[in-house]
C-alpha positions in Angstrom: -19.9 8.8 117.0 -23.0 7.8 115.1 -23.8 4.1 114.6 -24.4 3.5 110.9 -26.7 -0.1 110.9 -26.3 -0.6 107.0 -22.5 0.1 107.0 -22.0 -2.7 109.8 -24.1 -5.1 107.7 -22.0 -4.5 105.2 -18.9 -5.3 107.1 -21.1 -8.1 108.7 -21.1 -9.2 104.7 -17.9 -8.6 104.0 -16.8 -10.7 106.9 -19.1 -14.0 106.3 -17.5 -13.6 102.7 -13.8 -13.5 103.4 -14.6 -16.4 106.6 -16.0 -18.6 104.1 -12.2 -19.1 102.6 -11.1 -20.7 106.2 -12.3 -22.2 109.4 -11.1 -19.5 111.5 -9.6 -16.2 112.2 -8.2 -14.3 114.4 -9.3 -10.5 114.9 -5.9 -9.9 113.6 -6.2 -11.9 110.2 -9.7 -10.1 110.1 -8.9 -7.1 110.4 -6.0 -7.7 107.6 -8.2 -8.9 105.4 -11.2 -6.8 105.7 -9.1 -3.1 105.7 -11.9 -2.1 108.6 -10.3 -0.2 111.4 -10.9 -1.7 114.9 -14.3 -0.1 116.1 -16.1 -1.3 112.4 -14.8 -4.9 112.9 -15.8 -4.9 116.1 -19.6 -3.6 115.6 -19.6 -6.0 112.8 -18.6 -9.0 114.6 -20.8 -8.5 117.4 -23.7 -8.2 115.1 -22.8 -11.3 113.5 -22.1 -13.0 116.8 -25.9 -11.9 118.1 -27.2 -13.0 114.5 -25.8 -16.7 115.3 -23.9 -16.6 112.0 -20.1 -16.7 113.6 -18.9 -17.8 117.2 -16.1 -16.3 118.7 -13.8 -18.9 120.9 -10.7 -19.5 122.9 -8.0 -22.0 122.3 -4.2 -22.1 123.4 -3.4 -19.9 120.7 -6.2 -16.9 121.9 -9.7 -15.7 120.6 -10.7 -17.0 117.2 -14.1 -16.3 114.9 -15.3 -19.0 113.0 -18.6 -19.6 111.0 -21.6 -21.3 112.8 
C-alpha cells in the first residue's frame, strides 16, 4: 500500500469540515459522513490528532473525535 500525504490532507480537510457541524463524533458517524473506507479515516485522523487540530476521547458511550 502506498501512503498518499496530499490525499490524507484532504481527508484531514474533509474531516475538520464535516466536525465543524457538531461537537463530536464517533468513528462511526465519521466514517458515514465522510464515504472514506476505514484505513483513509484512520490515516486522516491520526494526522489531525498529531496536527493538534482534533482530540480523540473516551466517555461511557466509547471513543469520540472532537475539534481542539
Amino acid at each position: 500500500m502506498i501512503i498518499n500525504k496530499e490525499m490524507i490532507k484532504r481527508n484531514g480537510s474533509k474531516i475538520i469540515s464535516i466536525m465543524r457541524k457538531m461537537c463530536r463524533y464517533s468513528f462511526d458517524e465519521l466514517q458515514i459522513f465522510t464515504r472514506l473506507n476505514n484505513t483513509d479515516l484512520c490515516l486522516a485522523l491520526m494526522l489531525l490528532i498529531q496536527e493538534g487540530l482534533i482530540k480523540q476521547n473516551r466517555d461511557e458511550f466509547g471513543v469520540y473525535y472532537a475539534l481542539n
